[in-house]
C-alpha positions in Angstrom: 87.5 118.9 133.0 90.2 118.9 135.1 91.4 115.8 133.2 91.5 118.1 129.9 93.2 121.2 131.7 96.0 118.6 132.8 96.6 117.1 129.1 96.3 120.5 127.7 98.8 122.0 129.9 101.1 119.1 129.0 100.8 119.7 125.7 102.0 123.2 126.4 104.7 122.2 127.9 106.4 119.6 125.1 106.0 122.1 122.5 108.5 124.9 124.5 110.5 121.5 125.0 110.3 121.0 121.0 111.4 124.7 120.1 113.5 124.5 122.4 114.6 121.5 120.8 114.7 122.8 117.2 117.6 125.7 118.2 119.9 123.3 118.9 119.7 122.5 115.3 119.1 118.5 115.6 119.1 116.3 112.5 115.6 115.0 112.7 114.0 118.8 112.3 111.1 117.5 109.9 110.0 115.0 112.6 110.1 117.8 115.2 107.9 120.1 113.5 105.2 117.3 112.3 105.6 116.9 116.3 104.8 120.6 116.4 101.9 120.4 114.1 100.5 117.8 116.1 100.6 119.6 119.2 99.0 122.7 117.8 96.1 121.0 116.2 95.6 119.1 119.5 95.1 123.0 121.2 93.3 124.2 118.2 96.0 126.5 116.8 95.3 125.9 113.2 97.6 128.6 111.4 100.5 127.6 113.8 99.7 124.0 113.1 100.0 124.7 109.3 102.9 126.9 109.9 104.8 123.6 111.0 103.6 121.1 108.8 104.5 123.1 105.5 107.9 123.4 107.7 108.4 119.6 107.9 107.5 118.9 104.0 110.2 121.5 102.8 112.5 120.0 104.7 111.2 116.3 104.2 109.1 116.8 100.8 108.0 113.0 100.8 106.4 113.1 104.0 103.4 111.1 103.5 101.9 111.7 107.4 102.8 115.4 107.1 101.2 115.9 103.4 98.1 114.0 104.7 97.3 116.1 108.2 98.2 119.0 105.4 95.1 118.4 103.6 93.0 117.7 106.1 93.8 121.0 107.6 93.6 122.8 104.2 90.2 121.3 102.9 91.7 119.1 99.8 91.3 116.1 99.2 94.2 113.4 98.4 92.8 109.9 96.8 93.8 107.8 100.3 94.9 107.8 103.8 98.5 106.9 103.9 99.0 103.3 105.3 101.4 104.4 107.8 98.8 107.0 109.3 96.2 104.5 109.5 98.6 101.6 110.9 99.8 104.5 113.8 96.4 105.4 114.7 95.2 102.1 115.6 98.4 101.0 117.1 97.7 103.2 119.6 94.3 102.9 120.0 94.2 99.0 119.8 94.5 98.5 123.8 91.0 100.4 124.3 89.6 100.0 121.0 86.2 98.1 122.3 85.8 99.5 125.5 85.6 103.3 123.6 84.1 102.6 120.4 81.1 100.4 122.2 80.8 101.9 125.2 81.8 105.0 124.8 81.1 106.4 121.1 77.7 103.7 121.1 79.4 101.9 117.8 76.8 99.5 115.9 78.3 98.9 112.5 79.0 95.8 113.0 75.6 94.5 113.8 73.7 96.4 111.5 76.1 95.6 108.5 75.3 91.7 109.6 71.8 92.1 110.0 71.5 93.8 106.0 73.6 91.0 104.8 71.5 88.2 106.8 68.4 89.7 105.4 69.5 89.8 101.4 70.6 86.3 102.0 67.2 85.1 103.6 65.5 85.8 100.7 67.6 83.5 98.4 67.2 80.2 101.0 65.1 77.5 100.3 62.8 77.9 103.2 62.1 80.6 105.6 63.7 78.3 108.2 66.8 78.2 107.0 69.4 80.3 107.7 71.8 81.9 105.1 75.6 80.3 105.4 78.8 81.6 103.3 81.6 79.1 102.2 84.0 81.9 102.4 83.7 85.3 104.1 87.0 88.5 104.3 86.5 90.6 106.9 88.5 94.0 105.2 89.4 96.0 107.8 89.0 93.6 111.0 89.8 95.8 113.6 89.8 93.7 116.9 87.2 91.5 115.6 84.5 93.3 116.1 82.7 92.4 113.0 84.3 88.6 113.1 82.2 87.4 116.0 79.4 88.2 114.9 79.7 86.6 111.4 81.7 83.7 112.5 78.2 81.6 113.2 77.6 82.3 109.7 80.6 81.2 107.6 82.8 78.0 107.2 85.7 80.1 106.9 86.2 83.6 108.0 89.4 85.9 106.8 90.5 89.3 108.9 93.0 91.6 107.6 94.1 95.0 108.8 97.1 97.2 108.4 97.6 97.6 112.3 99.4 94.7 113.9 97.9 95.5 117.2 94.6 95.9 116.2 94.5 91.7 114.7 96.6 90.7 118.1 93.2 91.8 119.6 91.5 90.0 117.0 93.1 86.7 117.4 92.6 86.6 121.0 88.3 86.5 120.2 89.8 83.4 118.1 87.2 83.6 115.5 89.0 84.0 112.4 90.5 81.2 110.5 93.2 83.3 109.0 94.5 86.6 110.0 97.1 89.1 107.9 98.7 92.5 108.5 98.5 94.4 105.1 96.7 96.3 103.0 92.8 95.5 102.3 93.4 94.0 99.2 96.3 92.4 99.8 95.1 88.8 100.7 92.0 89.1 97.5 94.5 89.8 95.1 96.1 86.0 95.1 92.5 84.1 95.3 92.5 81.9 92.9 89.0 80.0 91.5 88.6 77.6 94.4 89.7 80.7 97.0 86.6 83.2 95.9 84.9 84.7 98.4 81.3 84.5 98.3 80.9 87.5 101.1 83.1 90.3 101.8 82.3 92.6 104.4 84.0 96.1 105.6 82.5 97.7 108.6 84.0 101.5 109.4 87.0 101.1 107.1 86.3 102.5 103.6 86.2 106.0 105.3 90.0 105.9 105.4 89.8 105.5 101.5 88.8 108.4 99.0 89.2 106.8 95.8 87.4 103.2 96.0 87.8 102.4 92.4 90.8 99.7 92.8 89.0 98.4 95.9 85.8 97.5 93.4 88.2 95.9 91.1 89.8 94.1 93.4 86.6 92.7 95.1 84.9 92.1 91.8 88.1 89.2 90.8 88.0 87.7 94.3 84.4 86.9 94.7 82.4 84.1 92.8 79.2 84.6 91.2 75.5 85.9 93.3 78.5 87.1 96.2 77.4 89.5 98.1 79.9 93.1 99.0 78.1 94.1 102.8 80.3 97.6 103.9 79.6 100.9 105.6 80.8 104.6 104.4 80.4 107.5 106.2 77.6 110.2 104.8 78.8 113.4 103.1 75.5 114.7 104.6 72.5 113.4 107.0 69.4 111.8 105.5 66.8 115.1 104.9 69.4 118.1 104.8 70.7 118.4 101.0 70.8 121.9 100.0 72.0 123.4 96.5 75.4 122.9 96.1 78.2 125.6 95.9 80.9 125.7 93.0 83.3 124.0 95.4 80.9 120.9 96.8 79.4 120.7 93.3 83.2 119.7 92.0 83.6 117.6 95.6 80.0 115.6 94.4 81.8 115.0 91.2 84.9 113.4 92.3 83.2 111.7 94.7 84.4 111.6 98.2 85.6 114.2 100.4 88.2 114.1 103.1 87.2 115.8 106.2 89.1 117.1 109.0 88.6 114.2 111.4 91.3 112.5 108.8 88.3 110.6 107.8 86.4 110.2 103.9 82.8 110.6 103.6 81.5 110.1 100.1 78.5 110.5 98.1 75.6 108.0 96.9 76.0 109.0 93.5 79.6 107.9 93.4 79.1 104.4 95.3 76.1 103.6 92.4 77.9 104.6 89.9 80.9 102.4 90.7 78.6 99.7 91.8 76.9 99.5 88.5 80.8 100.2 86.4 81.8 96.9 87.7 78.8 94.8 87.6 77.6 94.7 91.2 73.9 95.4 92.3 72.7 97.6 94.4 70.3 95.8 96.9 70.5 97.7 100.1 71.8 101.6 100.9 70.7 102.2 103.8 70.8 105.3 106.3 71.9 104.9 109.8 73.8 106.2 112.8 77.1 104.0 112.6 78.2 105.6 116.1 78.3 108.6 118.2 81.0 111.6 118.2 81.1 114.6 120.4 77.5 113.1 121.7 76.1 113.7 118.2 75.3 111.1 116.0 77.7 110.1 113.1 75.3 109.2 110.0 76.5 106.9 107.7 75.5 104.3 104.4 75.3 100.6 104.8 75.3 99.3 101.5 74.6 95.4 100.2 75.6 94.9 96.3 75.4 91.5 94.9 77.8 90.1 92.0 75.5 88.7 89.1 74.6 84.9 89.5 75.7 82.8 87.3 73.5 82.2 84.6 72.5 78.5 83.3 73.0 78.5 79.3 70.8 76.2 77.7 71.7 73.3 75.1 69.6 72.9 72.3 
C-alpha cells in the first residue's frame, strides 16, 4: 500500500512538472501530452486522459501509440496493436518478465499449449511409446523463451521471433532456440521456401495483441507443409458458461470478430477463429477453455486451439 501511495504521488508530481512544462511552449508538445495521457490513465482520470491524447493527435495526427491508447480508452476497435506499442511494452518489462508472469500472475500457457499439441501428435505415432517429434517448429511471439524450453526436447530445429529486442536477449540466454529474429510475427514465414516449411507453429499469449488475424492465417497456411499442426492461445471475449443475449453493439463486435479491450489487449470470438480456420483449410482439432493466467487475483480465461493443415493425400496410378 504504501508502495502504491509513493508511485501514485510521483505520478502527481511529473504531471505539474509536464504542464508546467507545456507553458514554456517546447517543440515536442505532442510527446508531452501522450506523457500526460499516460499519467492520467495511470491515476484513473479517464476524461483528463482523453483530454490529452486527442491533444497529442491534433498536433501529431499520425501518432500510432496515441491513436491506439485512444481506442482503448474509447471502446473501438483498430484491426492491430501498433508494433511500436508492443516493442515498448516488453522492453520494459523484459528484465522481470518470468519472475511476474510465473510467479506472480500464475502464467501456464506455455505448458498447456505443449501439452494439446503433444497430445494431437500422439495420436498420429506409430506406437503409443513413441513420442511425437517436429522437423521444424517457429515459436511466434517468443517472449523470453518461455514457450522454447519446453518445446526444444521436441523439435530438431526451433525458431523464436519477437518484436522486442530485449525480450529475445532473455531468450537467447535459455539457449534453446536455433535461430532468433527481432520483427514482426510473420516476418521470418514469409521467405520459407519448400525445404524451410514448418511442420509446427506455435504462439502462446501473443495473438491477443492482434485484432484482425486474417493475414496471420495466410501467412501460416504458405509456410507450413502438409498434416502441420498451428498450436496458439487467444484470450476469451467471455468465460466458459456466461453468454447472455447480445446487445446491438456486441452483436456487431461478434461479427467482426475480435474486440479490443482496455487492458490494450484483443480477445476474440470462437465463431471468428472457426471460421477463419476452415477459410483457409486448417482443422479444428482442439479449442479448448482454460485459465491462461491470473490478473488482479482473478483468473484470465482464455482458448487454446490445435488446427491441422490437410495431409497430403496419396493419388493413385491406374
Amino acid at each position: 500500500m504504501a508502495r502504491a501511495c509513493s508511485q501514485l504521488k510521483d505520478s502527481e508530481l511529473k504531471l505539474s512538472l509536464l504542464h508546467l512544462l507545456l507553458e514554456l511552449d517546447p517543440p515536442d508538445k505532442a510527446a508531452l501530452y501522450y506523457r500526460i495521457g499516460q499519467l492520467n490513465r495511470l491515476l484513473n482520470r479517464r476524461e483528463a486522459c482523453k483530454a490529452a491524447y486527442e491533444m497529442c493527435l491534433t498536433l501529431d495526427p499520425n501518432n500510432s501509440l496515441a491513436q491506439y491508447k485512444l481506442a482503448m480508452e474509447n471502446g473501438v476497435t483498430l484491426s492491430t496493436a501498433p508494433a511500436a506499442y508492443v516493442a515498448s511494452l516488453f522492453d520494459t518489462y523484459a528484465n522481470t518478465f518470468d519472475d511476474h508472469l510465473v510467479g506472480t500472475l500464475k502464467y501456464r500457457t506455455p505448458g498447456l499449449l505443449l501439452r494439446a499439441c503433444l497430445d494431437v501428435a500422439q495420436l498420429n505415432q506409430p506406437s503409443p511409446a513413441a513420442s511425437p517429434r517436429w522437423r521444424r517448429c517457429a515459436d511466434l511471439g517468443c517472449g523470453t523463451g518461455l514457450a522454447g524450453v519446453l518445446f526444444r526436447p521436441y523439435v530438431d530445429f526451433l525458431l523464436g521471433v519477437d518484436l522486442s529486442g530485449k525480450m529475445v536477449d532473455e531468450a537467447r540466454r535459455k539457449a534453446c532456440y536455433d535461430e532468433l529474429v527481432v520483427g514482426l510475427l510473420e516476418q521470418p514465414l514469409e521467405a520459407v521456401g519448400p525445404d524451410g516449411l514448418y511442420d509446427l507453429i506455435i504462439a502462446a499469449d501473443v495473438l491477443v495483441y492482434l485484432g484482425d488475424l486474417g493475414p496471420l492465417f495466410s501467412t501460416l497456411v504458405r509456410a507450413t507443409s502438409p498434416g502441420a499442426l498451428v498450436g496458439f492461445s487467444v484470450e476469451a471475449a467471455e468465460p466458459p458458461g456466461t453468454a447472455t443475449a447480445a446487445g446491438d453493439a456486441e452483436a456487431r463486435t461478434m461479427e467482426v470478430g475480435y474486440r479490443l479491450t482496455e487492458t490494450g489487449r484483443f480477445v476474440h470470438y470462437d465463431n471468428y477463429i472457426q471460421g477463419l480456420a476452415r477459410r483457409h483449410g486448417l482443422a479444428t482439432l482442439r479449442n479448448d477453455s482454460v485459465v491462461l493466467r491470473q490478473s488482479a487475483h482473478q483468473p484470465v480465461w482464455g482458448v487454446l486451439y490445435v488446427l491441422q493443415r490437410a495431409p497430403a493425400t496419396c493419388s493413385s496410378v491406374p
